[in-house]
C-alpha positions as CSV (number, residue, x, y, z in Angstrom):
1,X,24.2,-141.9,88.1
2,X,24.4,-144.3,84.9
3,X,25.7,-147.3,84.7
4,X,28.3,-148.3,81.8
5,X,29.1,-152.5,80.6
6,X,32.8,-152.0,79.9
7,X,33.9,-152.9,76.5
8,X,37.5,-154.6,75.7
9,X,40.3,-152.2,75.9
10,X,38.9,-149.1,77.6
11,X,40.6,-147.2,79.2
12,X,39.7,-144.3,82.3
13,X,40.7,-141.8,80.3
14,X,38.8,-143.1,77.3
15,X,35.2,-142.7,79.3
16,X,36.2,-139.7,80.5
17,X,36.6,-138.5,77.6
18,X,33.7,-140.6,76.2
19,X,31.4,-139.4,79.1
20,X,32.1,-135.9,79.7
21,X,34.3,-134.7,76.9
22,X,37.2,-134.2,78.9
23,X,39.9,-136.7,79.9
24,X,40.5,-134.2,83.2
25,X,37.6,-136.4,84.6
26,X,39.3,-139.7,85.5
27,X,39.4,-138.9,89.1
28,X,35.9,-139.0,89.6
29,X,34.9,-142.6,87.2
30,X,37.5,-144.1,89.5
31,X,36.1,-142.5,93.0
32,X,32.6,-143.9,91.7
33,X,34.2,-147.7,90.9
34,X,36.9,-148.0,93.7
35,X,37.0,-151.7,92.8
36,X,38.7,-151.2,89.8
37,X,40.8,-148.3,91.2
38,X,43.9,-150.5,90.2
39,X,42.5,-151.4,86.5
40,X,44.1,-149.7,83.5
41,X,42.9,-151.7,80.5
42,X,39.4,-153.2,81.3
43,X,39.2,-156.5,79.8
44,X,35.2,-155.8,79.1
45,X,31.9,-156.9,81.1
46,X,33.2,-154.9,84.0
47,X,29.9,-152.8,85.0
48,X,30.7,-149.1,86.0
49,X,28.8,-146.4,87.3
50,X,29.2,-142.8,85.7
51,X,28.3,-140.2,87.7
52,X,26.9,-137.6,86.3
53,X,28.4,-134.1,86.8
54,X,27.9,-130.8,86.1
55,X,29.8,-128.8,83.6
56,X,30.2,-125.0,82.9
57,X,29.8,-123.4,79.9
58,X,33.0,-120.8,79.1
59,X,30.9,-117.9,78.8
60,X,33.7,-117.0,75.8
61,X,31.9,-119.4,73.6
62,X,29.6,-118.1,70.9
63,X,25.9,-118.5,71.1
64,X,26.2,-121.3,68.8
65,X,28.6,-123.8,70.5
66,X,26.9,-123.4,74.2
């Protein structure tokens, strides 16, 4: 697990996005920071911890983009 300093304006999605390259990943920043379950905008300073998770790999991808 990693920790993150917040940054004006972020958002969940954002550092799901940011973190794992997928917005679908909200739920679990927000399981790992239950004190700012109810935060939508983070004003910035707020540390976070990012878990870190494991992805898959489509095996439909070519060679080049796994």
């Amino acid at each position: 697990m990693t920790g993150y300093i917040a940054q004006m304006g972020d958002t969940w999605d954002l550092l799901s996005l940011a973190f794992y390259g997928n917005e679908k990943h909200v739920l679990i920043l927000i399981t790992a920071n239950p004190a700012y379950s109810d935060t939508v905008v983070f004003e910035g300073g707020e540390v976070l911890a990012v878990p870190e998770i494991e992805t898959e790999t489509p095996a439909t991808l070519p060679p080049w983009r796994r």
